[in-house]
N, C-alpha and C positions, 0 to 999 in steps of 0.2 A: 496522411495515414488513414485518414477516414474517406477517402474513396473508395469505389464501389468492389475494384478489380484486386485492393491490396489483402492480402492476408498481412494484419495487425498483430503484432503482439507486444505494442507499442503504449499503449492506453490501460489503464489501470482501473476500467470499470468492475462492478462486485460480479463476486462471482455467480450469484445469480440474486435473482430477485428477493426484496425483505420475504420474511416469514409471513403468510396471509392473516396472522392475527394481530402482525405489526399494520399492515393496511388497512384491516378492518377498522383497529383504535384512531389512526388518522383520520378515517371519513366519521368517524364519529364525534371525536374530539373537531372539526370544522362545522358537525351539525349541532353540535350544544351550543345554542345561544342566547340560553338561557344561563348559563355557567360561565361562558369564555363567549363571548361576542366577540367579534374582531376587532369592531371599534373599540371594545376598552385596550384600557392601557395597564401590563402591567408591569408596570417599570416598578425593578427591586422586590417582587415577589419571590418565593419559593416555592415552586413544585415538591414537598417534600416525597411523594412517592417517587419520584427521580432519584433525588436525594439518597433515598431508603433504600433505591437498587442501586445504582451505583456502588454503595456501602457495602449491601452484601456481594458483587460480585468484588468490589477488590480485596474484601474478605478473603473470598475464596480465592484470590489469586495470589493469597501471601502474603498482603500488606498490612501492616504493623495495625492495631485500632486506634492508637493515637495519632495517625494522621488521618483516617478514615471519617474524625468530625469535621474536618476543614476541608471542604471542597469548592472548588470555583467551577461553575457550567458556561460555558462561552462556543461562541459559533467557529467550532473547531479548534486542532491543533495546535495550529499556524499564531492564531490569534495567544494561545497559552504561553506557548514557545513567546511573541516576543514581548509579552508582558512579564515573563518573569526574567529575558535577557537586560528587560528596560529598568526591573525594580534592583539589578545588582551587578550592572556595570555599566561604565563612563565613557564615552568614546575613548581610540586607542587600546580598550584592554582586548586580550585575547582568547577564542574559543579554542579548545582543543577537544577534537574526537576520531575515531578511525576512518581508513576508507570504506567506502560502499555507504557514507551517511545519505539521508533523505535530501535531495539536491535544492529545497526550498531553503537549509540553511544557510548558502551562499547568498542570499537575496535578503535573509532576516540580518545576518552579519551587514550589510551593506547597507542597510535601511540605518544604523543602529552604530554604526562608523565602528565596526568591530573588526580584528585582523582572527581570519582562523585558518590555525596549523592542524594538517591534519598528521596523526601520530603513525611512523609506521610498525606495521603488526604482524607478529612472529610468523603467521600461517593462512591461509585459504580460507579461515571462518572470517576474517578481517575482525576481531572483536580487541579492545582495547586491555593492554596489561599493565603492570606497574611499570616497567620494561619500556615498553609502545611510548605510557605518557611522558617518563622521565628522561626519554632522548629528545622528544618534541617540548617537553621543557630548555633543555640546552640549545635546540636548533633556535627556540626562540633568544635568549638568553646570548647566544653565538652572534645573530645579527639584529640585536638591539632593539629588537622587537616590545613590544608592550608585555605587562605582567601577564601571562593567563588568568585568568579567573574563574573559569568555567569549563569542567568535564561536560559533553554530551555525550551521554549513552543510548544506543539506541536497540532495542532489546524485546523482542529478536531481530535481529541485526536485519538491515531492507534485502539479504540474500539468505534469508532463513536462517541463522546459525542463533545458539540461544546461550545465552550465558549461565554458567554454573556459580555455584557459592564461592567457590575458592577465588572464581576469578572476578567475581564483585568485591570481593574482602581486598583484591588487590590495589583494584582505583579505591574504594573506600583510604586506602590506607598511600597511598598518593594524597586524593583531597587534603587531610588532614596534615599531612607535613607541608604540605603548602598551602596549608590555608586557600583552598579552591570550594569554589558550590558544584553542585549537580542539576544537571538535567536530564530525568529518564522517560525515555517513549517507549511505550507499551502499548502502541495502537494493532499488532501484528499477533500480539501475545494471547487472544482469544482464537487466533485462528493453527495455533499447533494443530499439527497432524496427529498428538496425540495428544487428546485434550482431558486426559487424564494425569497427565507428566505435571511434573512440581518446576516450576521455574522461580529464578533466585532475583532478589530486587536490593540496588541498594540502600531503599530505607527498612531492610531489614537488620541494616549494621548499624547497632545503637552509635556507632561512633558520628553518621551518618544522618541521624532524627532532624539540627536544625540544620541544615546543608542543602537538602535532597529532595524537589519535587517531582514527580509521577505523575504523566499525564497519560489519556486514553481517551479513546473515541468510538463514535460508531459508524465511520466508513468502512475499516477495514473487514471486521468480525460481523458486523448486522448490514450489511450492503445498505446504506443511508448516508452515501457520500451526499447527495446532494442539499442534506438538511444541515449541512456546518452544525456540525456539534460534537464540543467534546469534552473534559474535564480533568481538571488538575488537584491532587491532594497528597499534604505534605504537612510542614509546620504551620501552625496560625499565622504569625507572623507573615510569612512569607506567600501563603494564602489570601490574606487579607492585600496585602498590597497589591495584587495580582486583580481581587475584585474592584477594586479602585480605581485601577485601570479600564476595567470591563462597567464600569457606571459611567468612565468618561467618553466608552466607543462603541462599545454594543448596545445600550443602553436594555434592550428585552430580546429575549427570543420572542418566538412563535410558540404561541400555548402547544399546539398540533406539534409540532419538533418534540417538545417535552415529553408530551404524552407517546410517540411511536417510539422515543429512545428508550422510555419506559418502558414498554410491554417489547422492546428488543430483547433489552437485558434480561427479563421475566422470562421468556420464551422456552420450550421442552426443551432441554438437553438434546434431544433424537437429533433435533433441525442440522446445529453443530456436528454433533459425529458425522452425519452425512455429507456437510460441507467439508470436515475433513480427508474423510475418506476419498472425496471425487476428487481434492486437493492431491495427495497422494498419488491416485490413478492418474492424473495430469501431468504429472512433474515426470512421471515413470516413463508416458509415451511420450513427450519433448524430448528426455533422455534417448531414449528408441530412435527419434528420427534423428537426432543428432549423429546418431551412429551410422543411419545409413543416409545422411551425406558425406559424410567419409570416407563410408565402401564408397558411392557414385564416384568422388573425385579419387581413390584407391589411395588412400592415405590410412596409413597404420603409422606403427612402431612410437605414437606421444605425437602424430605432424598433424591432426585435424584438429575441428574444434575440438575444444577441453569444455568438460562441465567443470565448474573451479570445485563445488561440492554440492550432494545431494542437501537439501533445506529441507529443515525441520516445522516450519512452518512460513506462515506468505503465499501469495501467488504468483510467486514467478522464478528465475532460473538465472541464474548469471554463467555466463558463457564469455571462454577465452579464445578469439582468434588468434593471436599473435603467430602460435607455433608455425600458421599455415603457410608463413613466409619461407621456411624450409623447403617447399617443394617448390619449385618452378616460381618462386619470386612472383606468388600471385600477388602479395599483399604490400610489394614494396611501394608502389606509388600512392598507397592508403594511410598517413602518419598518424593518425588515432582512431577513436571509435568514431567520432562526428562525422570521418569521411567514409568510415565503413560502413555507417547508418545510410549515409543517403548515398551510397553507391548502392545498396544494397534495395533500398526503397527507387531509384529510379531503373534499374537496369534487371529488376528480379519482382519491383512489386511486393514486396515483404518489408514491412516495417516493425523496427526492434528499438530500443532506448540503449541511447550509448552509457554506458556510465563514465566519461570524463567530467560529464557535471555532477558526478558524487565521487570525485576523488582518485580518478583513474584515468592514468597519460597514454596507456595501451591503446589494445584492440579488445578491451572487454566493453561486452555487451549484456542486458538481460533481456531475457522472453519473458512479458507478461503472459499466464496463460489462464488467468483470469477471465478476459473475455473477448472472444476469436470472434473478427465475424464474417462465419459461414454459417452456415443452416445446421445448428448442432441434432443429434439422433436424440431426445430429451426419452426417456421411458418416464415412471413416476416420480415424475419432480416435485416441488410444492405449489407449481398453479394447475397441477394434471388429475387430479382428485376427478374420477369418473361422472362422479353429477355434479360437481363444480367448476370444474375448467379453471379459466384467469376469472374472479369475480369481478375484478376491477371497471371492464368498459359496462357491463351490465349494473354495476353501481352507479354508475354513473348515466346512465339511462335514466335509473331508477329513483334518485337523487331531482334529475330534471323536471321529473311527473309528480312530484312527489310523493310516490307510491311505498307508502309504508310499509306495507306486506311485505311487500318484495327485498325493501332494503333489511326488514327484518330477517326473513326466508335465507338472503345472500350473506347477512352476519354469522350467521347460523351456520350456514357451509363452510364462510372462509374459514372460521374457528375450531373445524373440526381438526381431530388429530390426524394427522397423515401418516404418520409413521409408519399404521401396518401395510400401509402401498411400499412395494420395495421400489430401489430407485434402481433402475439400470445403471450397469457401469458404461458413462457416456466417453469415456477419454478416447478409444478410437476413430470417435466423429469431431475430435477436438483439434484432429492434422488435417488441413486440406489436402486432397489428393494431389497437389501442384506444388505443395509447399518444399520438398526434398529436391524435387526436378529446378525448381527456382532459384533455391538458393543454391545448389550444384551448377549453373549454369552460370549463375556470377561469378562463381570462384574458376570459372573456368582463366586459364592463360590469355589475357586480353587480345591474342592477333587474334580470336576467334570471328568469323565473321557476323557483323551486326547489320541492323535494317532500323530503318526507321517507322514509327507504327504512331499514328494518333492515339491516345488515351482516352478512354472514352470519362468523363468528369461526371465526379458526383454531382447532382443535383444542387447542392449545397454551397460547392464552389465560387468564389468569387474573383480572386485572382488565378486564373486558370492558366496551369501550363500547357505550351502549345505542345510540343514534339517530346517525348520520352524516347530515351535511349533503350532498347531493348534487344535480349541478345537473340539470336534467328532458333532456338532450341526452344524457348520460352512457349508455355503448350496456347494455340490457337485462341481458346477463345479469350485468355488474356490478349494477346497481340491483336 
């Protein structure tokens, strides 16, 4: 999917670059070494101004202040998730959550000899109801399955849908008759499209305080995937066992991590709105082209792709093939999404994430549209600052000479406000011009005539395929 020819929407990189005052605090937090040398160690410190923002932003995001003094910082999610699967259940026991979960949990469950049932749920948002949990209690119960012991919620659900209070009060009130714990992810939930909307958590149900930890991060909301890091807060108890964990495998972050997550979370308000906003205008033309692949292949009346539902927040789109087997049995020799991914990635060039590994036996699939790569129309984004540009390679210049002026000069620009730059709406350079003709050309009736065409391979490549199948419609200068 990361070759040169594919249009991707397969990869979950951020949607665009940190904020430049988060980059600036990294080069500077690397040049204190006077403060933070590399060489010290600090094993079992506290960053408290991490600490302090973290606090206030899950403040603002609703969460109770009595779990807001116990927090665990660890290098990401992943690591949160299975330190608190590890501190409260046994092999054999069982996880229960909806479909469309983050598809890393099949791999923690396995790690961890856990069985999970996924519950099924009333509607198109896939979110979990008292309803959902209490059949997947029986289905486990039915074939002798291990106890559950564990709700995950995941919220805003990985296809944008957000849960409201009523329907937290509902697992809330599941848990407790079966004595079950919680797991909630919130890694999504800074990135609503309306980032002034109220969203509901389950450790807002007092019934809920010692049951229920809340994790979040800053890959999704501050584009800083690649600094693992992320944070859990909930009860003491259940906290602390969680750091105990994180002494015996993380042992420290990186001073620089702490400090860009810091001045993430800290960052204007403005940054956000506009990342919601272009969130928004993305989701709008995916929806758009989706529609006119279905005029190309003339499919109306419910027979083309389905958007399953518009998202509220995320980046990206879930999309239902199945219907398309209605017309002319395009899709009969395709039995889920795995083979509709790589039909679709060798014969079209377009790459998309199947979701059978979050929970789906169909033809549903999601479009990242996070980050495309083509050559996007950028207007005033946050490295386009008229006398600043990207500061980054010029810091780094400047860092080399070490020319103080200049690294001063360039702090100085990165930090300015940007806001009153307006940004272009970019979503129309966000569809390749090839992207509708391509994937119509796959869905074409397979006696269509095909050719054979060498691929020309990324750079990168190291097991290279030789011959791709492609179909004779597919526009030139891919072929």
């Amino acid at each position: 999917m990361f070759d040169d020819e594919v249009i991707s929407f397969a990869h979950g990189n951020g949607l665009r670059a940190p904020d430049s005052a988060v980059i600036a605090a990294g080069i500077r937090a690397l040049l204190d070494q006077r403060g933070f040398p590399l060489e010290r160690y600090n094993f079992l410190e506290h960053y408290e101004p991490l600490e302090d923002a973290i606090h206030t932003t899950m403040w603002r995001e609703g969460f109770p202040l009595d779990h807001l003094d116990s927090i665990c910082i660890d290098a990401g999610t992943t690591k949160l998730f299975v330190s608190f699967l590890s501190n409260v259940t046994q092999p054999g026991d069982v996880i229960l959550t909806a479909p469309a979960f983050y598809h890393g949990l099949v791999g923690w469950c396995r790690l961890l000899k856990l069985g999970l049932q996924i519950a099924p749920t009333p509607d198109q948002t896939y979110k979990l109801t008292y309803d959902s949990l209490e059949s997947a209690w029986q289905q486990c119960q039915a074939r002798g399955a291990g106890s559950p012991k564990v709700v995950v919620v995941f919220n805003p659900t990985p296809t944008g849908a957000i849960y409201h209070t009523f329907e937290m009060q509902q697992i809330a009130e599941f848990c407790i008759q079966h004595d079950v714990m919680a797991i909630e992810d919130n890694v999504f939930a800074r990135t609503r499209y309306d980032p002034y909307s109220t969203i509901a958590h389950l450790a807002n149900d007092e019934r809920m305080r010692d049951r229920v930890v809340s994790v979040d991060g800053c890959s999704k909301a501050d584009g800083l995937a690649n600094l693992r890091i992320g944070w859990a807060v909930g009860p003491p108890h259940l906290i602390q066992a969680m750091e105990s964990i994180k002494a015996s495998t993380t042992v420290a972050l990186p001073h620089v991590t702490l400090v860009m997550a810091e001045a993430a979370l800290t960052m204007e308000w403005s940054a956000r709105q506009r990342d919601a906003a272009t969130c928004r205008a993305r989701a709008a033309e995916v929806t758009r082209s989706i529609d006119e692949i279905n005029d190309c292949l003339d499919l109306s009346d419910g027979r083309g792709l389905q958007v399953v539902h518009q998202p509220q927040a995320g980046h990206s789109l879930m999309v239902d093939a199945s219907t398309l087997g209605v017309a002319g049995e395009r899709l009969a020799p395709l039995q889920n999404s795995l083979q509709l991914t790589e039909d679709w990635l060798d014969r079209a060039a377009v790459a998309v994430s199947p979701l059978y590994s979050c929970g789906f036996d169909g033809h549903e699939f999601r479009l990242n549209f996070a980050s495309v790569n083509h050559t996007p129309r950028w207007g005033g984004g946050r490295w386009e600052h008229p006398s600043a540009g990207d500061p980054r390679p010029r810091l780094v210049r400047a860092v080399a000479r070490d020319d103080q002026d200049s690294i001063r000069e360039l702090f100085r620009l990165a930090e300015k406000d940007f806001a009153a730059n307006p940004v272009d709406d970019t979503a129309p350079g966000l569809i390749h011009e090839g992207l509708v003709e391509r994937i119509a050309s796959a869905l074409q009736p397979r006696s269509v005539v095909r050719s054979f065409h060498t691929v020309p391979l990324h750079t990168n490549t190291v097991a290279a395929r030789q011959i791709c199948e492609v179909p004779s419609r597919l526009p030139s200068a891919v072929a």
